[in-house]
N, C-alpha and C positions, 0 to 999 in steps of 0.2 A: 326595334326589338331584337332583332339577329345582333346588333354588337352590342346590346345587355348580355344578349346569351353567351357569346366570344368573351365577354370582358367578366361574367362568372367561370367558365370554363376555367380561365389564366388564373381565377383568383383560387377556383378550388387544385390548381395545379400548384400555386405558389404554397396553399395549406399542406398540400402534399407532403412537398418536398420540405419545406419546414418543419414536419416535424418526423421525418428522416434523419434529419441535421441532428434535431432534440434528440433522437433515440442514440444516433452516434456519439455526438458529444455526451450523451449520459452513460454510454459503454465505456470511452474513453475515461470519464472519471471515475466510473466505477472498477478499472481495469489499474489507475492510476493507485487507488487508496489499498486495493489489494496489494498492490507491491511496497507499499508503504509500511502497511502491516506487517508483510512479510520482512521486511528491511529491519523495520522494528524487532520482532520476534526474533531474528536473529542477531541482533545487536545484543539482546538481553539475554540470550543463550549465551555470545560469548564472553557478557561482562557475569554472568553466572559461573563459568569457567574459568575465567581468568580470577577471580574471587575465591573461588574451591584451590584451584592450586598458589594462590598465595597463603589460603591459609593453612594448607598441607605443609607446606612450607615451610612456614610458622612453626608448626608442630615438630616438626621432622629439625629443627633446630633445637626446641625446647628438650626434645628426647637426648641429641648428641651433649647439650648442656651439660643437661642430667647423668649421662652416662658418664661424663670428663669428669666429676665430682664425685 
């Protein structure tokens, strides 16, 4: 009877600690996809700006065109 009780003891220690593990590893990817995001967001910020002054660009061409004429 005493090493049923020893060999639940370890098993509810080993529950423990597994799902310790679980809550870390699910910070980790949750800490993981926020930066991803954020990687994202600002990739499409600077292809949003690099797109605004190409087309300003553009513009500020078509004007000197226009002005040579």
């Amino acid at each position: 009877m005493t090493e049923a009780r020893q060999r639940i003891a370890e098993l509810e220690r080993n529950v423990t600690d597994l799902r310790g593990l679980v809550a870390a590893q699910n910070k980790v990817g949750a800490d993981a996809q926020k930066a991803a995001e954020t990687k994202k967001a600002e990739d499409a910020k600077k292809a949003a700006d690099e797109a605004k002054k190409a087309e300003d660009a553009k513009k500020a061409a078509e004007e000197a065109k226009k002005a040579e004429d």
